[in-house]
C-alpha positions as CSV (number, residue, x, y, z in Angstrom):
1,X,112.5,-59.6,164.2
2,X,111.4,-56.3,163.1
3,X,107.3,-55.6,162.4
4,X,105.7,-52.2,163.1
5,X,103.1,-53.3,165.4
6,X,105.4,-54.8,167.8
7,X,109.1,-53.7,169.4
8,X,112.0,-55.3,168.0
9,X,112.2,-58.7,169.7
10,X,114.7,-61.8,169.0
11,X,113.1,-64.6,170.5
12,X,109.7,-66.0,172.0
13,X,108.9,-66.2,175.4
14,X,106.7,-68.7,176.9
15,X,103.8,-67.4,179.2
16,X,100.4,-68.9,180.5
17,X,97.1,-67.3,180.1
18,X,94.7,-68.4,182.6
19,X,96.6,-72.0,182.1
20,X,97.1,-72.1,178.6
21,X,100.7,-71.8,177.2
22,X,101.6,-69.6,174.5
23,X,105.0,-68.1,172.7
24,X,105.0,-64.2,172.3
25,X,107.5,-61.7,171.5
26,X,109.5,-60.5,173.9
27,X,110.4,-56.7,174.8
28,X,106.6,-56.1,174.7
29,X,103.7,-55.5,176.7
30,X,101.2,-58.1,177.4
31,X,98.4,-56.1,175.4
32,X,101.0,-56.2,172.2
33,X,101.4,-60.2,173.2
34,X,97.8,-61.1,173.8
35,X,97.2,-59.5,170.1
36,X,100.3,-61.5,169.1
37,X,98.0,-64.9,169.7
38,X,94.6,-63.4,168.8
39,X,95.3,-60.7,166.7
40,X,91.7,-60.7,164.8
41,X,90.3,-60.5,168.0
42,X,92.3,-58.0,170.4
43,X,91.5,-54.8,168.2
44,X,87.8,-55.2,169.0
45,X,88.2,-54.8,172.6
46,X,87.6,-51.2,174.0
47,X,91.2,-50.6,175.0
48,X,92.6,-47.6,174.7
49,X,96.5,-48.7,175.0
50,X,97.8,-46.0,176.9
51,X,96.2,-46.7,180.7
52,X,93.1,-44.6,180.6
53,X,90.7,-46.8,180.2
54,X,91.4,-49.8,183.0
55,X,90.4,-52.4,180.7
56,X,93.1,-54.5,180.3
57,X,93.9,-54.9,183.9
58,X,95.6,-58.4,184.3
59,X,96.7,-60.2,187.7
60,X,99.9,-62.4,187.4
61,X,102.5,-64.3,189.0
62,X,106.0,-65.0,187.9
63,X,107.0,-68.7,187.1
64,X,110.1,-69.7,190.2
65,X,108.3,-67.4,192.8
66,X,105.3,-69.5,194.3
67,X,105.4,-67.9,197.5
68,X,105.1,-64.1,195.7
69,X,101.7,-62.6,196.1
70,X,100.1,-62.1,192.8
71,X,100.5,-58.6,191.2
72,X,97.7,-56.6,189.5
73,X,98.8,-54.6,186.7
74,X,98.2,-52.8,183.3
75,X,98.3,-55.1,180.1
76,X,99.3,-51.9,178.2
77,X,101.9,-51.1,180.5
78,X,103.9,-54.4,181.8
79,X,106.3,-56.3,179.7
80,X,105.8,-59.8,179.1
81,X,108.4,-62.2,181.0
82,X,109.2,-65.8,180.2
83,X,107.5,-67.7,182.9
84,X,104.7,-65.4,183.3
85,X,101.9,-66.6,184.4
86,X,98.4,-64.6,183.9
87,X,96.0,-65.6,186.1
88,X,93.2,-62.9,186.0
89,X,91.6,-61.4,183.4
90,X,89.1,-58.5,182.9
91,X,85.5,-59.4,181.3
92,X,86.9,-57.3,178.2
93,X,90.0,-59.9,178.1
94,X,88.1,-62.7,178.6
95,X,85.9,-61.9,176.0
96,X,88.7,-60.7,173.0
97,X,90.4,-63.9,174.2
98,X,87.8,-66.0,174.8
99,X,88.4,-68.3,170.8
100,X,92.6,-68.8,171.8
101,X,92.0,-69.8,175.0
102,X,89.2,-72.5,174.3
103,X,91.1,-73.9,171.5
104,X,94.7,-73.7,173.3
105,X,95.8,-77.2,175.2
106,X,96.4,-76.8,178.8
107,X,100.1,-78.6,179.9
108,X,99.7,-81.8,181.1
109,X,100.2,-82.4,184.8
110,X,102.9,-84.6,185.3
111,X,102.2,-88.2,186.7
């Protein structure tokens, strides 16, 4: 699919935000896919897309590697994976994000 806001991308990939599962474009940065689910939200925030500013500072883990340690990274700089799995968010996150991740089921635990 082509758009100007995000890069090209063919498919959605599934990620979770602080337990909540969402589709987002893949081949972009997890800034780009956090305003992919909230996008009348995200361009409140204070971010400055380009790393200055530290305020989209995420912590994740990749889905298959339990035993990995957690990463902390960049929104505006890391690429969105399937299986990703944020766990961490900064108060500016939180709060841009705060509507989609009220209103967005958590997956069911099985059994």
């Amino acid at each position: 699919m082509n758009d100007t806001l995000y890069r090209n991308f063919e498919k959605l990939v599934e990620i979770a935000i602080r337990g909540k599962k969402f589709q987002v474009p893949e081949n972009n940065t997890c800034l780009r896919a956090f305003q992919y689910v909230s996008p009348e939200t995200i361009p409140y925030g204070r971010f400055c897309w380009n790393q200055e500013c530290q305020l989209c500072r995420v912590t994740y883990k990749l889905e298959g590697q339990p035993d990995s340690a957690a990463r902390p990274v960049l929104a505006c700089k890391v690429l969105v994976a399937e299986g990703m799995q944020i766990i961490e968010l900064t108060d500016e996150l939180k709060w841009t994000l705060s509507g989609v991740l009220k209103t967005a089921s958590a997956p069911s635990s099985p059994g």
